[in-house]
N, C-alpha and C positions, 0 to 999 in steps of 0.2 A: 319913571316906571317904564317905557317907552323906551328908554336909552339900553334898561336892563334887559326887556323883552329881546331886542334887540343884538346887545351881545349874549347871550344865551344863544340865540339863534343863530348865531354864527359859529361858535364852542361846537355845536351839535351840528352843524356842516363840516365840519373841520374833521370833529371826530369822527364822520360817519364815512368822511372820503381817506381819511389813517384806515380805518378798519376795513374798508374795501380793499384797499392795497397791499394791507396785511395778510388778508387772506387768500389774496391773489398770489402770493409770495411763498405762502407754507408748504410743506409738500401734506403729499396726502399717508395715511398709513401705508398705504402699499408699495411707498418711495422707498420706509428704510431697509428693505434688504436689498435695493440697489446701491444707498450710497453705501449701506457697511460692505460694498467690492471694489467702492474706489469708483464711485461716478464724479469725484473731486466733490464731495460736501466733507470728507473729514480734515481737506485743508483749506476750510473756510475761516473769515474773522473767529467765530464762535465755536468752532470744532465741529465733531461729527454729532453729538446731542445737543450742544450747547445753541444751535441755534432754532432748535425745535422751543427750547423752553424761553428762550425769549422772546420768539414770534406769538409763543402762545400766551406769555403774562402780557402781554405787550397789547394783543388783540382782546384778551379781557379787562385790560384797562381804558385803552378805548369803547369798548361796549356799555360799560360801566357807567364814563361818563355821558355816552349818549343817552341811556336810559334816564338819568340823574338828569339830563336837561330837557327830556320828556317832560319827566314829570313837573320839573318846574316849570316848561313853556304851558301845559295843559292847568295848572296852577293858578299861572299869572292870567292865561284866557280865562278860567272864568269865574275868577276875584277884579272883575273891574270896577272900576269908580263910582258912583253912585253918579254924580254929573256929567259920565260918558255913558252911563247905561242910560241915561235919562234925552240925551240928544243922538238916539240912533236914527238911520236914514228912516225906518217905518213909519215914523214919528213925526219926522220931516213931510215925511210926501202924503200922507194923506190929515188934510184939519178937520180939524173936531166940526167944525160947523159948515158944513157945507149946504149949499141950498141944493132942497131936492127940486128934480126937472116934474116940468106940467103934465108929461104922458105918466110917471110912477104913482100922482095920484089918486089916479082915474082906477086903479087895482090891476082887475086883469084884463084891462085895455091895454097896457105896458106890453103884455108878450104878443109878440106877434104869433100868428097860428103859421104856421108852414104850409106851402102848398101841398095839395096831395098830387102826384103823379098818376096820370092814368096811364095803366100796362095795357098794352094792345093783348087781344087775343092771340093766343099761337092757337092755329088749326094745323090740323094732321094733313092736310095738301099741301102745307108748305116746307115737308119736309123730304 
């Protein structure tokens, strides 16, 4: 389970840094009336559209699968084991039986009272 969690998690880093780069790549709408005058996009690998439309399938196939291993990473957290839900750290650090201390049973001898502070007077000559 553990192995899977795990390549999942990597899938969805992978994809998530394709897709960053992807879109770091694309142009914006207001690029193409520069290239259709010859900024050299029309003698790219992919022509002067052709490479809008595969930046752009390309970028929604990477999203795709991000989301896709969203939800399966959000899934796999939390459908765990019955035997690891059962041995969490909470579980661990505090025992069921602990002996209480001599001052908790005395009630409210336990809290201490806080000093009070006494404020000096301000008088109007000293100001």
């Amino acid at each position: 389970m553990q192995v899977l969690m795990n390549l999942i998690l990597v899938v969805q880093l992978l994809s998530a840094l394709v897709m960053i780069g992807l879109v770091l790549v694309q142009h914006g709408k207001g690029a193409d009336m520069g290239a259709s005058f010859g900024s050299g996009a029309s003698g790219s690998l992919f022509g002067a559209t052709g490479s809008a439309n595969f930046l752009s399938r390309s970028t929604a196939i990477c999203a795709t699968l991000f989301f896709v291993c969203t939800l399966g990473l959000a899934y796999f957290g939390s459908h765990r084991d019955a035997a690891a839900s059962q041995d969490s750290l909470l579980e661990r650090a505090a025992p069921a039986s602990a002996p209480a201390p001599a001052a908790a049973a005395s009630g409210a001898a336990a809290i201490p009272e806080a000093p009070v502070a006494a404020q000096p007077a301000a008088s109007a000559a000293s100001h």
